[in-house]
N, C-alpha and C positions, 0 to 999 in steps of 0.2 A: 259735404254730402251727408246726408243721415239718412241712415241704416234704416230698411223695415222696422225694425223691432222700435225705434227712436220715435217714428211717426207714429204707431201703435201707441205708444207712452206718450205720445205728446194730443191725442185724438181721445184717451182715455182719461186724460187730467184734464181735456177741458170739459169734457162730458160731465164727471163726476163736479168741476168747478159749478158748473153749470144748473144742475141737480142742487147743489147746497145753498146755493144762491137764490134760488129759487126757495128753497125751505127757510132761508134766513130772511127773507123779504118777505115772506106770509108770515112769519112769527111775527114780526117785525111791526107787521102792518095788523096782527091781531092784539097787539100792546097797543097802539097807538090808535084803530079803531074799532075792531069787532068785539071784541072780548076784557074790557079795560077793569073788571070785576075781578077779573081772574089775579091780576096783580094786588087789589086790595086785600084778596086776603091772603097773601103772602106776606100782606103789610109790603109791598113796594110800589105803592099806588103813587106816591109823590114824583117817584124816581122812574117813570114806565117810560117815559119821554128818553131819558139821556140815555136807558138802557137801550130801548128802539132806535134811536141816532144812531148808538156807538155799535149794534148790530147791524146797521144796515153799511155802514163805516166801516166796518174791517171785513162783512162779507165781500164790498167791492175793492178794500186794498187785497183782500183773499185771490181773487176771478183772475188779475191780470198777473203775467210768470214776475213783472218787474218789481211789483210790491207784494209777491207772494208770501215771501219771509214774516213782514210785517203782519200780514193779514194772518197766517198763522199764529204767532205769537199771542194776538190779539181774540183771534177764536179760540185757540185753547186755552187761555186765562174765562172766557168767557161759556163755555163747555162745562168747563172746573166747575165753575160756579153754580153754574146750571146743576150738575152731578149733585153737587152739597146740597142745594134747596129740595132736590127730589128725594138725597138719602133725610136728611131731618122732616121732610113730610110724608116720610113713608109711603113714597110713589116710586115708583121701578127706574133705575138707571138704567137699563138697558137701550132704548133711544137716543138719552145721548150722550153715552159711551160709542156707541157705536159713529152718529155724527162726529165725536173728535178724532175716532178713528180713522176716518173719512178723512177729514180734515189732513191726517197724518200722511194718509196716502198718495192724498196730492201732490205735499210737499216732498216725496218719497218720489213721485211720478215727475216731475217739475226739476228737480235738484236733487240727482242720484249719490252724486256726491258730500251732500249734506252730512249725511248717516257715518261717513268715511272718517276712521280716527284720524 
């Protein structure tokens, strides 16, 4: 049987899934079609493809509770990176810090036990 509080945690992890999924899939789709200038001059224009694949690829191993783990792993390596290119071009990490934070909490809301020495 789960506890109020379980369903609360379980309604707010896929909400927030939901929400990031959504931001991962418009970034995604502004590398691959709206905005493809944007990665040239990051100089990652060769590479916008496998980046947008592998974003749109661990956003949805992210979404479902059974490859949630993976999906994390795989956005916060890809957060990381994100953070590095915004501190070397002197754009504000604060967006997505916050997005891996997110990220965190899912896994925090999904798998209370994770965090557990």
């Amino acid at each position: 049987m789960t506890t109020k509080t379980g369903k609360i945690q379980n309604i707010a992890a896929w909400i927030i899934s939901g929400l990031l999924l959504a931001l991962f899939l418009f970034s995604a789709s502004g590398k691959l079609f709206l905005h493809p200038e944007q990665m040239e001059q990051m100089k990652l224009g060769d590479w916008r493809v496998i980046i947008a694949l592998g974003e749109i690829a661990s956003s949805l191993l992210f979404l479902f509770p059974k490859t949630n783990k993976y999906g994390v792993l795989l956005l916060s390596s890809y957060m990381g990176g994100a953070i590095i290119l915004h501190m070397t071009g002197g754009i504000s990490i604060i967006m997505p810090s916050v997005v891996l934070i997110l990220v965190w909490v899912v896994l925090y809301l999904r798998n209370p036990d994770f965090y557990k020495l």
